[in-house]
C-alpha positions, 0 to 999 in steps of 0.5 A: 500500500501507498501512504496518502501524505505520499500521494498529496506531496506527489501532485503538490511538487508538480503543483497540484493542489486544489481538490473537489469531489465527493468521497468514497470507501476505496478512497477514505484514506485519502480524502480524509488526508485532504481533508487535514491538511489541503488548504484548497478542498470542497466536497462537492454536492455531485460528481458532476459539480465536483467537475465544473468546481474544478473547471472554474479552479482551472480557468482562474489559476492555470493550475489543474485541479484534482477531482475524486469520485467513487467509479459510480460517480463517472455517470454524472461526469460524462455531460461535463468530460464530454460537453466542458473540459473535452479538447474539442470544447474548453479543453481543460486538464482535470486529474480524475481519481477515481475508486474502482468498486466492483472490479471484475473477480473482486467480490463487491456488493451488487450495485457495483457489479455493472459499474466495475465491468464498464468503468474503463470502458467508460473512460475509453469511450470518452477519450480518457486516458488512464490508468491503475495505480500502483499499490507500491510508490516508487512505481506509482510516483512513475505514474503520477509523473506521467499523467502530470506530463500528459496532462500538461501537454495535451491540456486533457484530463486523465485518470487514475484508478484506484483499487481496493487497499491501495491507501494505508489508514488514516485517521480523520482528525479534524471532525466537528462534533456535535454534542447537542445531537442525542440520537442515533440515526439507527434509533430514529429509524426505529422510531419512524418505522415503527410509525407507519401504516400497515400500507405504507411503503418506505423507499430507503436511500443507499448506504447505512439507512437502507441497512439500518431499516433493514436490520430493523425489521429483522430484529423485529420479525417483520417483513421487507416487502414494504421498503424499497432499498436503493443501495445504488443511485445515491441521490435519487430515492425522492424521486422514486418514491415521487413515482411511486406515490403518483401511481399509488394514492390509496398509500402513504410513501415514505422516503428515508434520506440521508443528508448527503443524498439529499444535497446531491440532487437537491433539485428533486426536492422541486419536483416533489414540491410541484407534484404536491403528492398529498401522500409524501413524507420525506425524512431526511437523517442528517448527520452532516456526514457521508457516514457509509464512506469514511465520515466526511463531512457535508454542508447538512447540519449548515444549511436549513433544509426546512426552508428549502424545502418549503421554498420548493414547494413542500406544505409542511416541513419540521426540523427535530433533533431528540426523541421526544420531538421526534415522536411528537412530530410523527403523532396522529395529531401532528402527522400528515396535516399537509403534505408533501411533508419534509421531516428533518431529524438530526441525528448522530454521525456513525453507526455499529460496528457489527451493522449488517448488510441486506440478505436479499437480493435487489430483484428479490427486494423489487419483486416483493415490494411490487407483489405487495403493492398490487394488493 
């Protein structure tokens, strides 16, 4: 393995130094590195921000930004590698780096599969040249010199891919604490699920949410066929409980959101806001936290989702940090007074160390919940 402070210093003697992207597991060693210590570092809502950050770094200093993204973030950057930084547009050099989930022969969860085979597909479709960075340094600093190099000639981007333990630990040391947050997400979960109709349906969003919700009925010896769990397409799981709320009226529809999903697509909150499904409850867990990939920070606990929310056109929205408010805004007598409604509950940053994983296969997931909504 390679030490992060290696690779930083690298790209720093070339004079690379300004960093954007959105954090991933393979590459948590790192991003937690930046973190500390790059002076020039935004996490961004999106990859495909994280792209036009980088571009608008570019064009103001001549420097060539770096941005990081997990290989399931390569779809939001198509639009701007194609459409921006591409040589026959702004021809602007970008360092994409980039961890490769799901790579071919390595066991990974089933979200990353398809997203593994095509990752270097992808890149050669688009003209990108790459390639897999060495887990040994002095071969990697080879590799760095030579996408600098070509990076500096060609004006392109370039990538570097990042297999599973390429970086050595290390330890995230500048985190905000929030000693006024009592409540656990997982506890939380627990409290809203346990507050839904027999009917209703909840579409969990991906990463420990699903996973909590999950282990929550298990432990409680209930079914899955009512939750939908979108273990990839992070972001979108507010739209497809809009889809499913549109078509099904009789029920009420539950989207569990995390805080850094929610921003990543925050215009799906406008959409739901002009739709006004009288069926919709939008929870949004915010930790201010991408807790599922090394606990980097998002701007959730810095901004008012409420008044966003309301703005986009929601009809009710509520902010709680404590059990007790929690479980006084899910009462009959405060539940569902309009809706859509946007609930905010404001929970602690991370979760059990023995937290499992979902048993059932998506497909076997997707069938359940479809059997149970015909009935």
């Amino acid at each position: 393995m390679i030490r992060a402070s290696f690779f930083y210093q690298e790209l720093a003697a070339y004079g690379i130094n300004f960093y954007t992207g959105v954090p991933d597991s393979l590459l948590k060693n790192l991003c937690a590195y930046v973190t500390d210590h790059a002076a020039n570092h935004i996490i961004a809502a999106n990859e495909g921000g994280a792209m036009g950050i980088a571009a608008g770094h570019y064009l103001a200093t001549g420097q060539i930004p770096v941005v990081y993204m997990q290989n399931s973030g390569e779809g939001n950057i198509i639009n701007p590698l194609a459409s921006l930084v591409d040589k026959e547009v702004y021809n602007i050099p970008v360092l994409l780096v980039i961890g490769w989930r799901g790579k071919p022969g390595v066991h990974d969860e089933p979200q990353h599969v398809k997203q593994g085979k095509v990752t270097l597909s992808l890149l050669e479709t688009m003209g990108i040249p790459y390639t897999v960075l060495s887990k040994e340094e002095t071969e990697a600093s080879l590799q760095i010199k030579q996408a600098v190099e070509s990076m500096q000639q060609s004006k392109e981007c370039y990538a570097l891919i990042i297999e599973k333990d390429t970086f050595e630990p290390y330890q995230l040391s500048s985190v905000t604490a929030h000693p006024e947050l009592s409540l656990s997400r997982e506890e939380a979960i627990g409290i809203v699920a346990s507050a839904i109709g027999p009917k209703d349906v909840i579409v969990s969003t991906t990463g420990m949410i699903s996973r909590e919700l999950f282990e929550y009925r298990t432990r409680n010896h209930q079914g899955h066929e009512r939750d939908f769990l979108t273990v990839g397409s992070m972001g979108h799981a507010s739209q497809i409980a809009l889809g499913i709320a549109l078509e099904k009226r009789d029920r009420r529809v539950w989207c569990f959101d995390g805080d850094g999903a929610a921003i990543m697509h925050l215009g799906g909150l406008a959409i739901v806001g002009s739709k006004a499904p009288d069926n919709y409850i939008h929870v949004v867990f915010n930790n201010g936290a991408h807790d599922s990939v090394g606990g980097q920070p998002t701007v959730g606990l810095d901004i008012d989702l409420p008044t966003i929310a309301k703005a986009a056109g929601y009809k009710q929205a509520v902010s709680v940090s404590s059990k007790e408010e929690l479980e006084r805004a899910l009462s009959p007598s405060h539940l569902l007074t309009f809706s859509p409604l946007l609930l905010e509950v404001r929970v602690q940053k991370g979760n059990r160390k023995d937290l499992g994983r979902p048993t059932t296969t998506p497909i076997e997931n997707k069938e359940a919940l479809m059997d149970f909504l015909k009935q």
